[in-house]
N, C-alpha and C positions, 0 to 999 in steps of 0.2 A: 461448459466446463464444470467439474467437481473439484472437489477440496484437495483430492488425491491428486488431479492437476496441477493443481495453484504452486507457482514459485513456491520458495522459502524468503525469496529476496524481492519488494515490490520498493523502485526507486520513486521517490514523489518529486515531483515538480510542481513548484511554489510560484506564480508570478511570474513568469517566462511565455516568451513569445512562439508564436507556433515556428520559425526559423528557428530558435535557441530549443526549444524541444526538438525538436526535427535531428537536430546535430549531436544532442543526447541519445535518443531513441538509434540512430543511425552506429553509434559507437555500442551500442548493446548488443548486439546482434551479435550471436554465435559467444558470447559473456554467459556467465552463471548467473547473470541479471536477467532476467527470463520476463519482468514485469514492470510496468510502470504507469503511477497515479499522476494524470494531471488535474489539478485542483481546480475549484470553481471558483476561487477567488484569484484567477490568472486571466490573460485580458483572450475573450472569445473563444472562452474553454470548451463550451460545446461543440464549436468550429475545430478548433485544434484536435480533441477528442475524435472527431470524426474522419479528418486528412490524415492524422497520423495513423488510427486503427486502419483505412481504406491502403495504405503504403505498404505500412510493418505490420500488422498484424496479424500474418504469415509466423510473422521469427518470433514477435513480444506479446504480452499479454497486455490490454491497453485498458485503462481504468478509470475513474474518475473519483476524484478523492474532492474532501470540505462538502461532501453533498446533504444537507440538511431538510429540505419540503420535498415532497413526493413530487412537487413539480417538474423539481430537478433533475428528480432521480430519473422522470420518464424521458425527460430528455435526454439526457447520458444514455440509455437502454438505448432512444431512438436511434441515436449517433452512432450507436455501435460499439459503448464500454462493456467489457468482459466483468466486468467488478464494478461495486460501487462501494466508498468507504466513509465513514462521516468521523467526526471528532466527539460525535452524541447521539446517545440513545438514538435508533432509528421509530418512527411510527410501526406500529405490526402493518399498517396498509402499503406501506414502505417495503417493507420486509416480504410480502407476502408479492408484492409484484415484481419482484427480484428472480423471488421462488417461478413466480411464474413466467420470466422468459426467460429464466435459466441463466440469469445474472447470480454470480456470488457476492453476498452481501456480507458488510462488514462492517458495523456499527460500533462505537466507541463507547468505554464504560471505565470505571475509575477501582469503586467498590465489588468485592464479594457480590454483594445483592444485587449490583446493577448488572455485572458480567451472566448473573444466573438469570433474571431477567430477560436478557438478549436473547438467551439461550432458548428458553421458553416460548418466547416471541415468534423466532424461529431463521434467528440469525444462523448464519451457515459458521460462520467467524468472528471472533468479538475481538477489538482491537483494546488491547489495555493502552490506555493516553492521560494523563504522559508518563510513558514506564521510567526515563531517566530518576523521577523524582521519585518514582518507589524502588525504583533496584531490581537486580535479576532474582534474590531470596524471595521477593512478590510472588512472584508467578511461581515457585516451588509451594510456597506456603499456602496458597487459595487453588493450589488443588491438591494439597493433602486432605481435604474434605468433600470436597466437591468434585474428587476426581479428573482425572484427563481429558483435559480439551482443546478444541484448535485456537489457541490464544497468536495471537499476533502484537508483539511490541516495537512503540512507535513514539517518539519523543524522546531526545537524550541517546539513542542508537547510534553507533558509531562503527566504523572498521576495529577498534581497540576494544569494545565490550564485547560486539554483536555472540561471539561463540559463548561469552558467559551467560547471555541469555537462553539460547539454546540447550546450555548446558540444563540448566533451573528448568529446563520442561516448555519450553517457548515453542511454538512452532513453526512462526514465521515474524518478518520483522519486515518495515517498513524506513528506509531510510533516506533522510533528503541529504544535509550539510553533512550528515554522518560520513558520504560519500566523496560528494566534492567540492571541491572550490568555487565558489558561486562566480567567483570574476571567469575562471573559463567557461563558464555558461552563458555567463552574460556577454563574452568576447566568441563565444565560438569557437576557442581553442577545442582543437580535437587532438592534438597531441598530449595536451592537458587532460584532458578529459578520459583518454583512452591509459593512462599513466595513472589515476586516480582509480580505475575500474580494475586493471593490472594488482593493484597494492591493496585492494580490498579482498581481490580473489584471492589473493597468497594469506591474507588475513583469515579466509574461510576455512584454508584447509585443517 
């Protein structure tokens, strides 16, 4: 996959069971939700990572998000995540093994210096975390210098904000609670669920 690829829209899943994903990833299909992070700190994520990408990942782009040691990362790769995204700075040997099975990496950064950094490194996409706390003028303002880049905002992301970040120059965004209701996740509502994905896509256009 390339960047040209990549959703705009990457849903994370936090702490949910490979059933309670399953019934997310399943309502996604044929959505403008094109992608989804399951996190390493969810129970048997490398597990989940792998059954869900082996099902859907036909229709979804399946990923693994919270990934922090290279260890992890080669796990996720093994399993078969499309993407890997962490919350911090990734290692460059991290980064460099991404490059090399053609995983799109996505490493977390707060500062100017640390987003240039990434970049350097040779992050494909740098996730600015937490953008709720800096704002969508953030992402305008740090590349009136530094130019145009594939920034990805993640924290504080909402159906209510998401186009003002885009607006500001964003390229892609990352959203968990921004999306749904954690109890139909946790309940398995797919009526829930599929009414939640409805009301963010009206929100996209």
């Amino acid at each position: 996959m390339t960047i040209q690829d990549f959703p705009k829209i990457t849903v994370i899943l936090r702490g949910y069971t490979y059933s309670q994903v399953r019934t997310v990833v399943k309502s996604l299909i044929g959505t403008k939700l094109q992608a989804v992070e399951i996190t390493m700190n969810s129970p048997d994520a490398v597990s989940v990572i792998k059954r869900i990408n082996e099902e859907f990942g036909r229709f979804v782009r399946v990923g693994a998000g919270t990934v922090i040691t290279y260890e992890e990362a080669k796990a996720v790769i093994d399993a078969g995540a499309a993407f890997v995204l962490s919350p911090v700075m990734l290692r460059k040997e991290i980064l460099n093994l991404c490059k090399e099975k053609g995983v799109i990496s996505v490493p977390g950064a707060f500062s100017p210096t640390e987003i240039k950094k990434c970049f350097d490194d040779g992050a494909d996409i740098v996730k600015i975390f937490p953008s709720g706390r800096l704002g969508a003028k953030y992402v305008t303002d740090i590349q009136a210098p530094l130019g145009k880049m594939p920034l990805m905002v993640v924290g504080g992301v909402n159906a209510e904000n998401v186009r003002e970040f885009f607006s500001a120059g964003a390229s892609f965004a990352g959203i968990a609670s921004g999306i749904f209701n954690k109890n139909d996740i946790r309940n398995e509502n797919t009526e829930g669920i599929k009414n939640s994905i409805q009301y963010f896509e009206e929100k996209l256009k």
